[in-house]
C-alpha positions in Angstrom: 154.1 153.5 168.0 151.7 155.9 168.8 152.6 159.7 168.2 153.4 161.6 171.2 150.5 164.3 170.2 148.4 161.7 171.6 149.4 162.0 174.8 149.6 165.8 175.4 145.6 165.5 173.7 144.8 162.6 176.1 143.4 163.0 179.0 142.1 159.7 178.8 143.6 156.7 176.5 142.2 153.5 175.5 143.9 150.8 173.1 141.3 148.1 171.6 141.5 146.1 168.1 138.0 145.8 166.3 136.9 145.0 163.0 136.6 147.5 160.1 132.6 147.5 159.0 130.8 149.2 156.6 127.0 150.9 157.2 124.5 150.1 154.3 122.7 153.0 154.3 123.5 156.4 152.3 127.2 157.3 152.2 128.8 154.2 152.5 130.6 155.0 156.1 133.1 152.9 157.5 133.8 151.9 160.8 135.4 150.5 164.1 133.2 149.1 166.9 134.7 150.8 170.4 134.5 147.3 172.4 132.1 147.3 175.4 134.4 148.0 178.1 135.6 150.8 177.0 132.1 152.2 175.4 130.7 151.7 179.0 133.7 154.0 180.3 133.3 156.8 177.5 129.2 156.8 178.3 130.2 157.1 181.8 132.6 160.2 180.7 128.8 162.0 179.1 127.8 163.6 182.4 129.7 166.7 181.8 127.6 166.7 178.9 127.5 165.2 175.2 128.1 166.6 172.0 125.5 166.5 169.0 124.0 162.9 168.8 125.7 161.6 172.1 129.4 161.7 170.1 132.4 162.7 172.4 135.5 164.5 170.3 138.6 162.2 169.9 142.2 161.8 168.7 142.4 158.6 167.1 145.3 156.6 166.0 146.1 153.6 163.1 149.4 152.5 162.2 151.2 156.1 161.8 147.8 158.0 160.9 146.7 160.2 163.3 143.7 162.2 162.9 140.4 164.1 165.1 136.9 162.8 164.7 134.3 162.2 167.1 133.0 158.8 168.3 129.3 158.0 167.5 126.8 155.6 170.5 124.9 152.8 168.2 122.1 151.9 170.2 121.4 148.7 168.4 125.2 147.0 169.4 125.1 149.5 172.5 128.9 150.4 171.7 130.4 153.4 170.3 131.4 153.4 166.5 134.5 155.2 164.9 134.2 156.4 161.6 137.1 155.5 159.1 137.6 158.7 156.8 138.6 157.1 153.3 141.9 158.5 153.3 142.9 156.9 156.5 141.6 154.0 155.1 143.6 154.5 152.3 146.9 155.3 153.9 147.0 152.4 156.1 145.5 149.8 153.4 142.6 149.1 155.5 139.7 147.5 153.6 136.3 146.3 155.2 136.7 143.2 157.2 140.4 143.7 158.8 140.9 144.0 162.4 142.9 146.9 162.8 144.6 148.4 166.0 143.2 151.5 167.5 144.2 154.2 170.4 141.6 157.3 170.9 142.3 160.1 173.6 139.6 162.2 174.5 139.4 164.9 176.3 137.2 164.0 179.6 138.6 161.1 181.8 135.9 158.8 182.1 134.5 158.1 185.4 
């Protein structure tokens, strides 16, 4: 069940399952592919302007961990990515390669 701090965040929800990646590069990152629906929705939500590298500010939520990040555009897969801090990771048991369930809230209702 999603916390209720999500909702008075929200002013846009979306719910989505994706699967946990990691990037090869320096740093090691992890993350969770927004699907292209949704992507297409948060770009749409940029013309009150973007943040640093296109990212929009979010409340995210796995299982019971709750935390605020931003989303990041990748241009190659044209979707948005969610980073996956290690201790959420951690907390939840995630591990590269599980589908995990996800609700972000941003702040900007898309559209």
């Amino acid at each position: 069940m999603v916390s209720p701090h999500l909702g008075r965040w929200a002013m846009a929800t979306f719910r989505f399952e994706g699967e946990v990646w990691t990037y090869d590069g320096p740093g090691g990152w992890c993350f969770v592919p927004v699907p292209k629906a949704e992507s297409e929705l948060l770009k749409a939500s940029l013309v009150r302007g973007a943040r640093g590298f296109g990212s929009i500010r979010i409340r995210a939520a796995i299982g019971g961990t709750e935390w605020e990040t931003s989303i990041f555009p990748d241009a190659k897969a044209g979707v948005y990515q969610l980073p996956l801090k290690a201790e959420v990771r951690r907390r939840e048991a995630i591990k590269i390669g599980d589908v995990v369930a996800v609700t972000i809230a941003t702040h900007d209702r898309p559209g």
